[in-house]
Each structure stands twice: as structure tokens, then as C-alpha cells.
C-alpha positions in Angstrom: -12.0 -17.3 13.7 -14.5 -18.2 11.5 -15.0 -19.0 8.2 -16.0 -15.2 6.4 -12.8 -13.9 8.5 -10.6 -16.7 7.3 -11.6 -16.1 3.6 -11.0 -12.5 4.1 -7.7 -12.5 5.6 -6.6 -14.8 2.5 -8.3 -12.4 0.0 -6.3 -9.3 2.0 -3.0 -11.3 1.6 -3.4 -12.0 -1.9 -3.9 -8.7 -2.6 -0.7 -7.5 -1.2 1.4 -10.2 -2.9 -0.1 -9.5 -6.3 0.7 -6.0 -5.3 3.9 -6.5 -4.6 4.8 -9.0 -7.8 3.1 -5.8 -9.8 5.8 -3.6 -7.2 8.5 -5.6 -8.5 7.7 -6.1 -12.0 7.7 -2.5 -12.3 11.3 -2.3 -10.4 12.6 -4.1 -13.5 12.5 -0.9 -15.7 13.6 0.9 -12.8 17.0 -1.2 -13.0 17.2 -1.0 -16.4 16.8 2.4 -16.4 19.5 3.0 -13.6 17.6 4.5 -11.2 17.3 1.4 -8.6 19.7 0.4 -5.9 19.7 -2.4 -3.7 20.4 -2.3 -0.3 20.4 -5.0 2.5 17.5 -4.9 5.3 16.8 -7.7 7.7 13.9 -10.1 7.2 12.0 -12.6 9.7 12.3 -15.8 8.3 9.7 -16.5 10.5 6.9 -14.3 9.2 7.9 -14.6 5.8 7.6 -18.7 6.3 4.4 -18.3 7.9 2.7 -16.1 5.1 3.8 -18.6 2.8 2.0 -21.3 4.4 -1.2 -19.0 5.0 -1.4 -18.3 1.2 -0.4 -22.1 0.5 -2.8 -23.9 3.0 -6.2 -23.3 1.4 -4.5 -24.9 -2.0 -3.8 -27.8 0.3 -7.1 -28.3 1.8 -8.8 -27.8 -1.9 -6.6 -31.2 -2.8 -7.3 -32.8 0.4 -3.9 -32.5 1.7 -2.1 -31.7 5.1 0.2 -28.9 4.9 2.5 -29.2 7.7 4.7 -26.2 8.8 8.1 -28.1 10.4 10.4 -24.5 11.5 11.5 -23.1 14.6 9.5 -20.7 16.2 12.6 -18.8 17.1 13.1 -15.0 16.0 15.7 -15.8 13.4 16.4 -13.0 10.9 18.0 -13.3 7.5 19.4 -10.3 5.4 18.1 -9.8 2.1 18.3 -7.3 -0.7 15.5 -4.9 -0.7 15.1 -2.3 -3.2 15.4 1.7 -3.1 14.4 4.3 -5.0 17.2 6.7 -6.8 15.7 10.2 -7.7 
């Protein structure tokens, strides 16, 4: 890849996690409001690790530091909460 595409794919994934912090933020009334539920949904730990260390590493490089990504590359799956909608 090169440089443009790298920059791009950081901008495209910082735009879905503000997204989804603005997502959330706005789930808060929801749950006040009694109309949110959470259920449980599996999650790749693996994805989720990696997208963290995409959005981390150009903070790394800025300070001159190494950001080193030490997980197993196996498909393990957590469950989480995740959030539905009552109408």
C-alpha cells in the first residue's frame, strides 16, 4: 500500500469510531428512557485487537515509537453486550 491509501484507510476508520462513540452516546438516553435492551452477540477479539492497533499505530510512529501487536492469530471469540433497539 502506499502512503495516500494508508492515510485514507486511517481517516475511514476514524470516522466509523467517532460514529460509533456519537452511536453510543446517543444509546445513553435510549437507556434512560427505557427503550434499550442489551443482548449478547459474539465478537472477534481478533479484529477488534487489530483495529485498535490500526487507529493506535500512526500515534506511535508520530512519537517515534514501535507498537508491537503480541496476540494469537487464532479465531478466538468473546461475547459481549451489544445493544438493541425497543420500539
Amino acid at each position: 500500500m502506499n502512503a495516500s491509501s494508508d492515510t485514507f484507510k486511517h481517516i475511514n476508520t476514524g470516522g466509523k469510531h467517532l460514529l460509533t462513540l456519537i452511536n453510543d452516546i446517543l444509546d445513553l438516553s435510549k437507556i434512560e428512557a427505557g427503550r434499550l435492551q442489551l443482548t449478547f452477540e459474539n465478537v472477534s477479539v481478533s479484529t477488534s485487537f487489530a483495529e485498535v492497533v490500526d487507529t493506535m499505530r500512526p500515534l506511535a510512529e508520530k512519537k517515534s515509537q514501535a507498537l508491537l501487536q503480541q496476540a494469537p492469530r487464532s479465531k478466538c471469540a468473546s461475547r459481549s453486550h451489544a445493544f438493541q433497539n425497543k420500539f
